[in-house]
C-alpha positions as CSV (number, residue, x, y, z in Angstrom):
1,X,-9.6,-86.4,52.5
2,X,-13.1,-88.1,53.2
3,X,-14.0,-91.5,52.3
4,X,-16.8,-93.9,53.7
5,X,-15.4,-93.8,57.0
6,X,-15.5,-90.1,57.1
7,X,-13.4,-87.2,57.1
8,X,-9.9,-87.3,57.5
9,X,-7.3,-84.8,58.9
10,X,-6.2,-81.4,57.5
11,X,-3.0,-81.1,55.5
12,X,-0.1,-78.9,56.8
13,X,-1.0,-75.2,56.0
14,X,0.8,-73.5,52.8
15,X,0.4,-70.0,52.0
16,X,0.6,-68.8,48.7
17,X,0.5,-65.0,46.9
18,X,-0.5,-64.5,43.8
19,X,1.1,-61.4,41.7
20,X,0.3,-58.0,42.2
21,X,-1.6,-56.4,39.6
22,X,-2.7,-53.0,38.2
23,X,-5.2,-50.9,39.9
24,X,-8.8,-51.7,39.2
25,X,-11.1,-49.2,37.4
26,X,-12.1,-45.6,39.1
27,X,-15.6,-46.6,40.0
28,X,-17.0,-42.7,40.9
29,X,-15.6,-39.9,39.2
30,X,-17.4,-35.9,39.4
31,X,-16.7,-32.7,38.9
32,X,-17.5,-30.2,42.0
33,X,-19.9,-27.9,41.6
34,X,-19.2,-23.7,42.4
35,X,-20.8,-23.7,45.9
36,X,-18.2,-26.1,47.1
37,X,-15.5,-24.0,45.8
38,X,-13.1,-21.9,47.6
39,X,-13.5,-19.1,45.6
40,X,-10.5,-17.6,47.4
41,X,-8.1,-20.3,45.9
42,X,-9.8,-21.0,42.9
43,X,-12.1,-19.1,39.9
44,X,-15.0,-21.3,37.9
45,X,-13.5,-19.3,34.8
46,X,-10.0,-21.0,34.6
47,X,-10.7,-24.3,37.2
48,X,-12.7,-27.4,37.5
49,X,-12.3,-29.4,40.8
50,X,-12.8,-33.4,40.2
51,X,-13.0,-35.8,42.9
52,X,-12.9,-39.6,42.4
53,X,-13.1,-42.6,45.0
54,X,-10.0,-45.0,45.3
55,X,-9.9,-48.4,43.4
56,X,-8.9,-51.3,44.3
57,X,-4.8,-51.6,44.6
58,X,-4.7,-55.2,43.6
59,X,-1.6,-55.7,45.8
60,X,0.4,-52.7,45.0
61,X,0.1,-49.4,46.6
62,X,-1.2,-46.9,44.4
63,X,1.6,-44.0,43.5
64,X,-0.2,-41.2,41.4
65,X,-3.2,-41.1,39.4
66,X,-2.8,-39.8,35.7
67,X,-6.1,-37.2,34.5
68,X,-7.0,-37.0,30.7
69,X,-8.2,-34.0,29.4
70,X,-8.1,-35.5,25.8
71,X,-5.6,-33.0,24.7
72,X,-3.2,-33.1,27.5
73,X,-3.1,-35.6,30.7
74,X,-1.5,-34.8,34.5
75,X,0.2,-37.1,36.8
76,X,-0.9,-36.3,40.3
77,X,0.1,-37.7,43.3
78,X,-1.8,-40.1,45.7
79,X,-4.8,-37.8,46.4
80,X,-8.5,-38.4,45.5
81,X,-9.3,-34.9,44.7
82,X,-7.5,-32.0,42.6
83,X,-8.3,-28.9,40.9
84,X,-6.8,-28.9,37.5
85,X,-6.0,-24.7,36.6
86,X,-5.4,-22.7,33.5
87,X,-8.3,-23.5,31.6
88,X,-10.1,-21.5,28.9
89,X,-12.9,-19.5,30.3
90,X,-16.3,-21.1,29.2
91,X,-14.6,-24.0,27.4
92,X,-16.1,-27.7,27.6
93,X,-13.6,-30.6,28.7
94,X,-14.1,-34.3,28.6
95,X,-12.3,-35.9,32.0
96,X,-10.9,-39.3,33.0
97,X,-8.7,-40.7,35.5
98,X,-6.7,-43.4,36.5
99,X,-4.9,-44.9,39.0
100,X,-1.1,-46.2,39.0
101,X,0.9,-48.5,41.1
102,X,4.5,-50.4,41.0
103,X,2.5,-52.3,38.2
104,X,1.6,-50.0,36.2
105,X,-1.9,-47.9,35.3
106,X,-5.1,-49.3,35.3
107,X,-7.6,-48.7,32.8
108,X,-9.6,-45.1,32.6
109,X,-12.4,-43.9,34.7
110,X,-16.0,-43.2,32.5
111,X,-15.5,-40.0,30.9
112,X,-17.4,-36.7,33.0
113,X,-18.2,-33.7,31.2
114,X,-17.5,-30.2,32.3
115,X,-17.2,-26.7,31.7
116,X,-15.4,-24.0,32.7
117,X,-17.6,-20.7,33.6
118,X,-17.4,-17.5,31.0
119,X,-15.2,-14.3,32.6
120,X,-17.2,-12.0,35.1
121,X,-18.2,-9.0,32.4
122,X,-15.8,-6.1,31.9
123,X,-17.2,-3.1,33.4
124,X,-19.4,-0.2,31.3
125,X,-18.1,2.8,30.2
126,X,-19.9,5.2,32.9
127,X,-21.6,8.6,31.0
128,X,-23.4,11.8,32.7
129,X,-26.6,12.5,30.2
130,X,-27.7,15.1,31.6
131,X,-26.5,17.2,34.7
132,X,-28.5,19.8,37.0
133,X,-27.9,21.8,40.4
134,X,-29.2,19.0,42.1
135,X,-29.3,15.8,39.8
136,X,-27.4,14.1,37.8
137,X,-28.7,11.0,35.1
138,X,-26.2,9.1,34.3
139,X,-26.3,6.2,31.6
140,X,-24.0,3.0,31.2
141,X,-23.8,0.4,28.0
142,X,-25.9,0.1,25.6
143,X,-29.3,0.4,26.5
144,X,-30.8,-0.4,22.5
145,X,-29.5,-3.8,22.6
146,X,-32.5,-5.9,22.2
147,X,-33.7,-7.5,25.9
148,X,-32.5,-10.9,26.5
149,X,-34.7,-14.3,26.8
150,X,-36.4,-14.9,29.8
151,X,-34.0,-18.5,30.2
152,X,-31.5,-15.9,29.8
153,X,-29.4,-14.4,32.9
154,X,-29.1,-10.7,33.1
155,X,-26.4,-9.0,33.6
156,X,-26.3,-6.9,36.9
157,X,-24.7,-3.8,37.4
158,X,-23.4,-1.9,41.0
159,X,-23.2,1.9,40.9
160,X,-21.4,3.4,43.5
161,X,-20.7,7.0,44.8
162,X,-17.6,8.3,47.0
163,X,-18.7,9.5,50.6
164,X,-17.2,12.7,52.2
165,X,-14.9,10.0,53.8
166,X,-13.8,8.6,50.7
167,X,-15.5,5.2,51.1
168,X,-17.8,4.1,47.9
169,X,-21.2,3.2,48.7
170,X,-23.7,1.4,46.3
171,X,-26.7,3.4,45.4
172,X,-28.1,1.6,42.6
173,X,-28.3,-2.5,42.1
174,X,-30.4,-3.5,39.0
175,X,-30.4,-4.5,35.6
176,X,-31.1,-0.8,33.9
177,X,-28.9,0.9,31.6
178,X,-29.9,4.6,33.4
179,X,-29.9,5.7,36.6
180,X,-31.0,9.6,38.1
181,X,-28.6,10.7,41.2
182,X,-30.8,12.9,43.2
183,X,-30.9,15.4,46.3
184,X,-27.5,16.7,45.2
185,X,-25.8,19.9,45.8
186,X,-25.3,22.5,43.4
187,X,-21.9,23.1,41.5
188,X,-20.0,20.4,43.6
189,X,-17.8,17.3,42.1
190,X,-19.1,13.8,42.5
191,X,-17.0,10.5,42.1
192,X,-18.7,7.6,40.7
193,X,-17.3,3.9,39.5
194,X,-19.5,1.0,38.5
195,X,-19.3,-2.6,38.1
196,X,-21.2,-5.6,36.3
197,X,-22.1,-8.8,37.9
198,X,-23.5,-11.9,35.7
199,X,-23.9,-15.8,36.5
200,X,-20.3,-15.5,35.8
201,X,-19.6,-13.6,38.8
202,X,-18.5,-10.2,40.1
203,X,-16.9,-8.1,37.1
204,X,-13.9,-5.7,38.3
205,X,-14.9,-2.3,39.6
206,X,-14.8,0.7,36.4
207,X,-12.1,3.3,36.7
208,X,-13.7,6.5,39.0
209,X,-15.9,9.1,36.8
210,X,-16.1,12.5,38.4
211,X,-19.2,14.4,36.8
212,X,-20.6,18.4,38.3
213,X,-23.6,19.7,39.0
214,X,-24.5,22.6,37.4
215,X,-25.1,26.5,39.2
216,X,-28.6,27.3,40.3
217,X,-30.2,29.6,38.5
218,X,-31.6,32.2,40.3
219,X,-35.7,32.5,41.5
220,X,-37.8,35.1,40.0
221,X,-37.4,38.6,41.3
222,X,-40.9,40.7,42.5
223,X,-41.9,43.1,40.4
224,X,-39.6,46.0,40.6
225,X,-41.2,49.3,42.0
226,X,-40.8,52.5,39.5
227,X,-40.8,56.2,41.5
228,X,-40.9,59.4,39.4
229,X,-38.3,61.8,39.5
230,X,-38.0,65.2,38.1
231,X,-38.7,66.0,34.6
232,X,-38.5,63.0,32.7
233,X,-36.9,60.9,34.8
234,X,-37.9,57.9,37.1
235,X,-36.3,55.7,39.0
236,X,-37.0,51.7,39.3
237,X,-35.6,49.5,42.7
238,X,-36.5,46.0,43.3
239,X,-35.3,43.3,45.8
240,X,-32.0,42.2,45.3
241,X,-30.7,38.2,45.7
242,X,-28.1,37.1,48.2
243,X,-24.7,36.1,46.0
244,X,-25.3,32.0,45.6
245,X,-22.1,29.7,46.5
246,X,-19.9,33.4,46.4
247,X,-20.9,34.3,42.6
248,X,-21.7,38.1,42.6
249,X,-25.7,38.5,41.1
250,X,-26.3,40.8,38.2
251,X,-29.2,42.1,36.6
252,X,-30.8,43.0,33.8
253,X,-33.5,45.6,32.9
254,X,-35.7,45.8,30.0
255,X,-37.7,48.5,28.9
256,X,-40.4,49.2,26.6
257,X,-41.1,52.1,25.0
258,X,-44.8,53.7,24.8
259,X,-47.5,51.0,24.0
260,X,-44.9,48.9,22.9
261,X,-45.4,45.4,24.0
262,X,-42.4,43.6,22.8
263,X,-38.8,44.2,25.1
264,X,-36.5,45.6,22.9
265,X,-33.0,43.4,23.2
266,X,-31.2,46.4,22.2
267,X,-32.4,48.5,24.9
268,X,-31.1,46.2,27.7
269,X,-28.9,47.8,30.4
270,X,-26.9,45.2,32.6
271,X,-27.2,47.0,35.8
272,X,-24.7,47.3,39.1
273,X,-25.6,45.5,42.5
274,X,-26.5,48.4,44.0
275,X,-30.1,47.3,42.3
276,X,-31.2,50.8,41.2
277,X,-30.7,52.9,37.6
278,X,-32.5,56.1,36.4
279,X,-34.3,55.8,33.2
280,X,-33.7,58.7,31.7
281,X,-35.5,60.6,28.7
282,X,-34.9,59.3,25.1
283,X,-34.8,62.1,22.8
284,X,-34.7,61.0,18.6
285,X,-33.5,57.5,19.0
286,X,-30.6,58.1,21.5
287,X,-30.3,56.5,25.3
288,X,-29.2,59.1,27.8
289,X,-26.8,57.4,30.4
290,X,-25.8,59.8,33.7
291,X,-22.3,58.3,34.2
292,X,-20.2,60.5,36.4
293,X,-22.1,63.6,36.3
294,X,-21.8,63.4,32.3
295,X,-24.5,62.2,30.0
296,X,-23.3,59.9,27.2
297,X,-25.5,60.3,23.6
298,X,-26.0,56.6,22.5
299,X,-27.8,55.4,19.8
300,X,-30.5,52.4,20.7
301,X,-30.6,50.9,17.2
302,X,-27.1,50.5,17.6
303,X,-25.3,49.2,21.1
304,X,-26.6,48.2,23.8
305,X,-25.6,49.8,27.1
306,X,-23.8,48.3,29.7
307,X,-23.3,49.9,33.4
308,X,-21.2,47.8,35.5
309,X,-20.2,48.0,39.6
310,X,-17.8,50.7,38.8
311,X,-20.0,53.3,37.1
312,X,-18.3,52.7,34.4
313,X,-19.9,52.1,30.6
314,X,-19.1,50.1,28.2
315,X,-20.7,50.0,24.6
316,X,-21.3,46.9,22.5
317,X,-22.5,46.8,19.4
318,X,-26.1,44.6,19.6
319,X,-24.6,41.8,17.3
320,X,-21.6,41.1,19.8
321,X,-23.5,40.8,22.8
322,X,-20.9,38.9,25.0
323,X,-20.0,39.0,28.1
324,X,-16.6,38.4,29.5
């Protein structure tokens, strides 16, 4: 007490505690963005990781904090951060939390917005447009689709071959819809898979395409070299081509008669590998074939002749010109 003397002495000391009460207010509250993710334990499509600073207790220990969703709320335990899962790919949620003691709950955070990333694109079905002996172009999507805005991302895609080793190795990163596989070898399987990558993230890897090359076809032959034999007859060599990849070469001869300039298709001989036939005399219409020491009388306008490895001939009528 104090009077006009002065100041007199202190009381005895009391102590006193006033109740407990429930937790103040969440004061910071944010969602994490995907570059502080574990994207080993977590995926932006189906998760959003919130973290929060701890209020006030008000003389009782915080137990749990509850998170509203606005459909749904969670009761976690005593943590300050928490990745709330199964959530709808590309879906927008409105978050609060609160704490809880042995009170009870305080009052809600302010409400964060967030939203949950779309699913990494499905993979293209993978198509081979056009195949050669040493190329092949192949095409993925739909390449008509009208281009996207520039705000726009693109969406990605990763084609990959299989090595000799069977390990697949990217050869093509980029937005296009085609793509030319080059410095290939003839007649020879190739194993292909593709994936697509967006803001979303990596896309899972297509199921493996296998696609050919084509044969070579063979180079032009030099002109072949005609020598005159007795009579009527002449003969006519030229250089023949090593087999390519095993397959036996053939070749065919046309002739044309007098001052013809046209090749007639129905005097076409398919002749052996041993790269030489006699041209024999053509008397009224009719092909004179040496098979065997025999001559065979056939008719031009109507088969065509063919001499195969064995010496053996076989006639086809011009309209049925197949080959087996």
């Amino acid at each position: 007490a104090t009077n006009q003397a002065g100041c007199g002495p202190y009381s005895n000391v009391i102590t006193h505690t006033t109740p407990a009460s429930v937790p103040d207010a969440i004061s910071t509250l944010y969602v994490l963005e995907d570059q502080h993710l574990d994207h080993c334990l977590t995926s932006s499509s189906s998760c959003l990781t919130v973290k929060w600073t701890e209020p006030c207790s008000n003389g009782s220990e915080i137990l749990s904090y509850s998170i509203d969703l606005g459909e749904c709320q969670l009761t976690v335990d005593n943590v300050t951060a928490y990745v709330i899962r199964d959530l709808l790919p590309g879906t927008s949620y409105r978050i609060r939390v609160r704490a809880v003691n042995g009170i009870g709950a305080g009052p809600f955070s302010q409400a964060v917005k967030a939203k949950t990333r779309p699913l990494p694109p499905a993979p293209p079905k993978l198509e081979c447009a056009a195949s050669g002996p040493q190329s092949l172009k192949l095409k993925w999507g739909d390449s008509s689709v009208t281009k996207v805005l520039p705000t726009d991302v693109e969406t990605v895609y990763i084609l990959q071959m299989e090595e000799r080793s069977g390990k697949f190795i990217p050869i093509y990163r980029g937005p296009s819809h085609t793509y030319k596989v080059q410095r290939l070898t003839e007649s020879t399987c190739y194993s292909f898979r593709i994936q697509a990558v967006s803001e979303a993230g990596e896309g899972p890897f297509s199921t493996v395409y296998v696609f050919n090359t084509t044969k070579l076809v063979p180079s032009a032959l030099k002109a072949p070299r005609v020598t005159q034999l007795e009579g009527t007859a002449c003969e006519v060599t030229w250089e023949g081509l090593p087999p390519m990849r095993g397959d036996p070469m053939s070749y065919i001869l046309q002739v044309t008669l007098g001052r013809e300039l046209d090749y007639k298709q129905n005097g076409t001989l398919m002749v052996p590998i041993e790269k030489r036939v006699l041209l024999v005399p053509i008397e009224n219409g009719t092909l004179l074939v040496p098979i065997e020491k025999r001559v065979l009388l056939v008719p031009i306008e109507d088969w065509t002749v063919l001499v195969t490895i064995k010496n053996e001939a076989l006639l086809v009528p011009n309209e049925k010109r197949v080959l087996h």
